[in-house]
Each structure stands twice: as structure tokens, then as C-alpha cells.
C-alpha positions as CSV (number, residue, x, y, z in Angstrom):
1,X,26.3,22.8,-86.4
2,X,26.8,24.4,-90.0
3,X,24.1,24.5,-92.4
4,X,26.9,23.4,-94.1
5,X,24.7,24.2,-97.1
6,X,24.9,23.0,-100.8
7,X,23.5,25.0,-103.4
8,X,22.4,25.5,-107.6
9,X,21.4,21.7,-108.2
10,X,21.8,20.9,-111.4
11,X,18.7,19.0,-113.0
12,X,19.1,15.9,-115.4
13,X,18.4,16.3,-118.5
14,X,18.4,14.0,-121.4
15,X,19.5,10.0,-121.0
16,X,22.0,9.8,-123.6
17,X,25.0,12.3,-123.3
18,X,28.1,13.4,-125.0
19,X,31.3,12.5,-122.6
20,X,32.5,15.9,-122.7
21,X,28.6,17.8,-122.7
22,X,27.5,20.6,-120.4
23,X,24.4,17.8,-119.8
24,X,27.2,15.0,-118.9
25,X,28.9,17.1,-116.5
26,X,25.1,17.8,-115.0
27,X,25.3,13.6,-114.7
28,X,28.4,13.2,-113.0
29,X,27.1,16.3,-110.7
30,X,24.0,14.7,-109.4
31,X,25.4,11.2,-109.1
32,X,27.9,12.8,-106.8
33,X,25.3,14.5,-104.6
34,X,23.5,11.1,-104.7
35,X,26.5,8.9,-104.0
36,X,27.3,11.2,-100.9
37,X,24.2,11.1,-99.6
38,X,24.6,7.4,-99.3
39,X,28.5,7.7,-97.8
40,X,30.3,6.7,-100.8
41,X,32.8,9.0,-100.5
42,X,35.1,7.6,-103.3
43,X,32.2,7.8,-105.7
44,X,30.8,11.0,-105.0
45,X,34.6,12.5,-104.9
46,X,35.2,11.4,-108.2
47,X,32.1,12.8,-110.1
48,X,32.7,16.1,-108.7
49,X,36.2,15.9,-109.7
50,X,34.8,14.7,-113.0
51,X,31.9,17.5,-113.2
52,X,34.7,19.9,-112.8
53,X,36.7,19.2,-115.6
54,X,34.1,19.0,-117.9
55,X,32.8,22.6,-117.0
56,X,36.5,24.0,-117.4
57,X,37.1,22.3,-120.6
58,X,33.5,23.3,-121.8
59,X,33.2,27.1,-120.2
60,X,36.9,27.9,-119.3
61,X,38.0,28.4,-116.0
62,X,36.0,31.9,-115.2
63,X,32.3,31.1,-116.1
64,X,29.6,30.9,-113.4
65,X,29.0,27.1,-113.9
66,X,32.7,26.7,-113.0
67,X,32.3,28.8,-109.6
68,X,29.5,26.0,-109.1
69,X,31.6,23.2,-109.8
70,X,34.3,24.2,-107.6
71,X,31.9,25.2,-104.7
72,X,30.0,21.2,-105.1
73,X,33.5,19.9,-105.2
74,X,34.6,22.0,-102.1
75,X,31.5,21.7,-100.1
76,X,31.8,17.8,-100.1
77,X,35.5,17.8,-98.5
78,X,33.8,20.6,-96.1
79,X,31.7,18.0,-95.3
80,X,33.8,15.2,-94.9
81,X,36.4,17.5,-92.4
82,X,39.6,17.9,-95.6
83,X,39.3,21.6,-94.5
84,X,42.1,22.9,-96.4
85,X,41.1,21.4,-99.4
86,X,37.3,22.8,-99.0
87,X,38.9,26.5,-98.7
88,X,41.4,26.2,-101.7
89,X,38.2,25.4,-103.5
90,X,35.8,27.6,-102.1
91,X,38.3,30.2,-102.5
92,X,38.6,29.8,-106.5
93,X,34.6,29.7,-106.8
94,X,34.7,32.9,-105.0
95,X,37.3,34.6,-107.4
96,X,35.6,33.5,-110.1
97,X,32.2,34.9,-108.8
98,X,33.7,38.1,-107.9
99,X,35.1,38.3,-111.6
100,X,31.8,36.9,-113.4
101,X,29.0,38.2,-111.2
102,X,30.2,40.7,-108.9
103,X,31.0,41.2,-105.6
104,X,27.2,42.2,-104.2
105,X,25.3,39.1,-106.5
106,X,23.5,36.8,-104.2
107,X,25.6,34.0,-105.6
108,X,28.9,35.8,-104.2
109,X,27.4,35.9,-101.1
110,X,26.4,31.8,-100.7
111,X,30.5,31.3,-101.8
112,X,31.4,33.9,-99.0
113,X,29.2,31.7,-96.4
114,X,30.5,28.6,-97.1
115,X,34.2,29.8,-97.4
116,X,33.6,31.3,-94.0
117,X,31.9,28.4,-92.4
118,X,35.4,26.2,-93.9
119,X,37.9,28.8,-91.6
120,X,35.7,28.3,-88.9
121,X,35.8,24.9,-88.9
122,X,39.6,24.9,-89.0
123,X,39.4,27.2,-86.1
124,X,40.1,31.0,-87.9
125,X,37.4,32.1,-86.5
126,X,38.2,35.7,-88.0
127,X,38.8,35.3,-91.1
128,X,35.4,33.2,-90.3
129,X,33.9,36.1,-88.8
130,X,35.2,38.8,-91.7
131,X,33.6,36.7,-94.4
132,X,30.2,35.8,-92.9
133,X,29.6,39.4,-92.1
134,X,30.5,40.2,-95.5
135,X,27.8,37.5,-96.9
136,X,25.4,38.8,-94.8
137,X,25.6,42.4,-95.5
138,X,25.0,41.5,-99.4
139,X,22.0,38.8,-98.9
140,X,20.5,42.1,-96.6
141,X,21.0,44.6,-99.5
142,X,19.7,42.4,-102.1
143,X,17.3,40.1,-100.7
144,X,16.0,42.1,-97.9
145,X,15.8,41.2,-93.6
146,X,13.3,38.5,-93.4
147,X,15.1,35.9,-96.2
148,X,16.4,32.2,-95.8
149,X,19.4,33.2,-96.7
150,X,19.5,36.0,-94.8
151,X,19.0,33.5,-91.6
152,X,21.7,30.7,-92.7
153,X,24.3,34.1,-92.9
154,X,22.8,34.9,-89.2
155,X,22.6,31.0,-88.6
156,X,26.8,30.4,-89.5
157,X,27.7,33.6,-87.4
158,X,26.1,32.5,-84.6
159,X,28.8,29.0,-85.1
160,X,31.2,31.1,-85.2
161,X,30.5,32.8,-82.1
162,X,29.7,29.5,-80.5
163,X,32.6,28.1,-81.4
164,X,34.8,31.3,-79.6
165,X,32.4,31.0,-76.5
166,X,30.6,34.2,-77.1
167,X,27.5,33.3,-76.3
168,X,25.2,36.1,-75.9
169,X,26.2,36.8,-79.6
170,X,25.4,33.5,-80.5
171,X,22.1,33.2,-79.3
172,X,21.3,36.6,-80.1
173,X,21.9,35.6,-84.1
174,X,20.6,31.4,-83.7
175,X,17.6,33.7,-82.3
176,X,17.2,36.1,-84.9
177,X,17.6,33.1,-87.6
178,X,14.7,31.1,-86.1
179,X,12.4,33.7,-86.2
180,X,13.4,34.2,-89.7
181,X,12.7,30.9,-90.4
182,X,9.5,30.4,-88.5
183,X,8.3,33.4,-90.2
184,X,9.1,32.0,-93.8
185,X,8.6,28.5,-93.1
186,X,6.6,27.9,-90.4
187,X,7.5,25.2,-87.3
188,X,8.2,22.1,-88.9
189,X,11.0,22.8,-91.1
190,X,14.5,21.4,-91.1
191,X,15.9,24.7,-91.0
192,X,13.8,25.3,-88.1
193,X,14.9,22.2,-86.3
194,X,18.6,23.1,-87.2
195,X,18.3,26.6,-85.3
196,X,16.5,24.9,-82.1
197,X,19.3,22.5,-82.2
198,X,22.1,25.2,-82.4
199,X,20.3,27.1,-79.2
200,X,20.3,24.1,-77.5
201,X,24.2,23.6,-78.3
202,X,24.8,26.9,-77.1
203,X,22.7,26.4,-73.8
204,X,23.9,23.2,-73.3
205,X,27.6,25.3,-73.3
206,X,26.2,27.7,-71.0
207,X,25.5,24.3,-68.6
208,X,21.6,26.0,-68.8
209,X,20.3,22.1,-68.7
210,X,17.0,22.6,-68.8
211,X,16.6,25.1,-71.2
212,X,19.2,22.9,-73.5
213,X,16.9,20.0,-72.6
214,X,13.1,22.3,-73.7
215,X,14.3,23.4,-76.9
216,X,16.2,20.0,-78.1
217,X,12.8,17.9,-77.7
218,X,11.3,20.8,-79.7
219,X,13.8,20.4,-82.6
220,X,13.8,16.3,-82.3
221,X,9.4,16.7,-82.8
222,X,10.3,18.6,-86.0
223,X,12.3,15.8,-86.9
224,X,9.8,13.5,-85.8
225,X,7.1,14.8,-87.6
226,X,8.8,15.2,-91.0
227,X,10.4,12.2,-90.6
228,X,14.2,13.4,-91.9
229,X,16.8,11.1,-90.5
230,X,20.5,13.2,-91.0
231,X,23.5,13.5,-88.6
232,X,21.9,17.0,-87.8
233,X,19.0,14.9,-85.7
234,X,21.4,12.2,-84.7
235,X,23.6,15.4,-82.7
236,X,19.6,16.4,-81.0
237,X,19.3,13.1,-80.1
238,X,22.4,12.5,-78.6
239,X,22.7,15.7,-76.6
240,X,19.0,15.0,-75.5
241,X,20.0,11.7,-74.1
242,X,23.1,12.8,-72.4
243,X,20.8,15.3,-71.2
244,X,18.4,12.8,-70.2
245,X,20.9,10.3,-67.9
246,X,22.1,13.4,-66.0
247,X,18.8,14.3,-64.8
């Protein structure tokens, strides 16, 4: 369970707009992020192809609204599983932020996350592993210990570890995350619901049922209480009541 996470959300400004605008390509942007949210997946593809090639007609291929562009457009087929797509994407926002920003800007380090969290998806879990770490070490140096994004970096590690059956590193990081969280945001956060999930993932792994089954009701109140309805809380509640039938 990624915190698959998408970032720099464009706000809309103005209601009439030049076709070829920085503020159209704004448009297309959020009605992608909208049409995805509701699953139409033809929709929200094209108006992040479309946001795209407004920025690089507008900016050029190396400006940092470009690097955003390419990271929306990549983080959608992330989410919908086209994982070599995603990484040839991910990977040009990254160049482009190495180029424009540099290679230690907070920005740099949200396009090393996400490109890492694509290999690990398709199961490279090194090259996964490489460029986490790397994110990581920069949101440290220039955000500090005890930051959100600090805590997604420890949050997408522990996946990766998950994902190898490393467990003791995993929960070690899904761990340190939560408390991050808890510390920032308090307990009834989604972030906070996502870590308890992942810990419950892992001990669930570990066949450590009744641990799984403790922390997953703790993450599904969260959910409960804010009342968020995503496939993130759809996983809880499945595990739980697979959980729940076996008792």
C-alpha cells in the first residue's frame, strides 16, 4: 500500500481561457485529477496528456511546470498499474528537476519517491530501494526528522521491504512513519490510517493474526470517523473481514 502520492495541484484560475494558456493547461490539469477520481480513465488520461503539451509548447521541455506535468501524467498510469509507462515519465520529470532545481530541492525528492515506488511496483525492488533512500536523505537535510514527507519517504521504504519479506525493516520504518504522523497530525488522519493499515499488511504477512486484526480496526475507526471512502479503506476492510471469518 503506496501513498502512491500526487503532488503541486494546480488551482483554477479565471473561467474563460486561451487554448494554448498556462491557465488552460491548469484546466485540463484539474479536470484530469477530477475525472480520475471518479474512474474515468479515458478522460482523465487525455487532460493530462493535454496539460502536458500545453506546458511544453508554453515553457519548453525543461521548466519546473513541465517536471509537474510529466509527474501528474505518470502518477495516474502508476495508479492504474501501466508501470512502464509511469517510470518513463517519472523518469523525465526527474531529469528535468535535477536540471531546473537541483538534485537536493524538496521537489527532486517527491519525483525520486514516486519513481521509486513505480520500480517497486514492477518488482525492482533495488532500483526501488536506491531511489527512496535517496529521497529520503534529501527531505531529512532540507526539511528536517519529524516531516510528512519525511514519513511518506519512511512510509514507501517500508513497501519496499514488505514487498521483499523483510519484515523487521518494514515495520521498523511503517513504525517510525506513524509516529511521524501522529506527531504532525494527530490520530485521525488518512495518513495515519494508511500507516496502521500497512502494519497490519505486514503482520498479517508475519501470520501475527491478532496483532493484524488490533491495528486494522484502529485504522478502519479513522476511516470511520472522517468518513473517507478510497480503495485504501476498502484493502482494511477486506483484510479485517478475512481476518474476521478465520477467527
Amino acid at each position: 500500500m503506496y501513498l502512491p502520492y500526487i503532488l503541486l495541484m494546480h488551482i483554477i484560475l479565471g473561467l474563460i481561457l486561451k487554448e494554448n494558456s498556462p491557465r488552460r493547461a491548469i484546466r485540463y490539469s484539474e479536470r484530469a485529477f477530477y475525472y480520475k477520481k471518479l474512474k474515468k480513465y479515458d478522460k482523465a488520461e487525455y487532460m493530462f496528456k493535454k496539460a502536458l503539451e500545453i506546458e511544453i509548447k508554453k515553457m519548453g521541455r525543461e521548466h519546473p511546470h513541465v517536471a509537474i506535468a510529466f509527474n501528474n501524467l505518470g502518477m495516474f498510469y502508476f495508479d492504474i498499474k501501466q508501470y512502464e509507462k509511469a517510470i518513463s515519465l517519472l523518469e523525465s520529470a526527474l531529469e528535468i528537476a535535477k536540471k531546473t532545481l537541483s538534485e537536493m530541492d524538496p521537489t527532486t525528492a517527491i519525483y525520486l519517491n514516486n519513481l521509486g515506488s513505480a520500480y517497486s511496483a514492477k518488482g525492482q525492488y533495488s532500483r526501488a530501494e536506491q531511489l527512496i533512500k535517496k529521497a529520503l536523505e534529501i527531505h531529512k537535510k532540507t526539511l528536517g526528522e519529524e516531516n510528512p514527507d519525511v514519513s511518506t519517504d519512511l512510509n514507501n521504504l517500508g513497501s519496499v521491504y514488505l514487498s521483499m519479506e523483510k519484515y523487521e525493516e518494514s515495520d521498523k520504518l511503517f513504525k517510525e512513519a506513524l509516529d511521524i504522523d501522529l506527531k504532525f497530525f494527530g490520530e485521525y488522519h488518512r495518513d495515519v490510517a494508511i500507516r496502521l493499515g500497512n502494519i497490519g499488511l505486514s503482520y498479517l504477512k508475519q501470520k501475527k493474526y491478532t496483532e493484524a486484526l488490533t491495528i486494522l480496526r484502529r485504522a478502519q475507526n479513522i476511516y470511520e470517523k472522517l468518513s473517507i471512502d478510497d480503495d485504501e479503506r476498502e484493502k482494511i476492510q477486506e483484510m479485517i473481514s478475512n481476518l474476521e471469518r478465520e477467527k
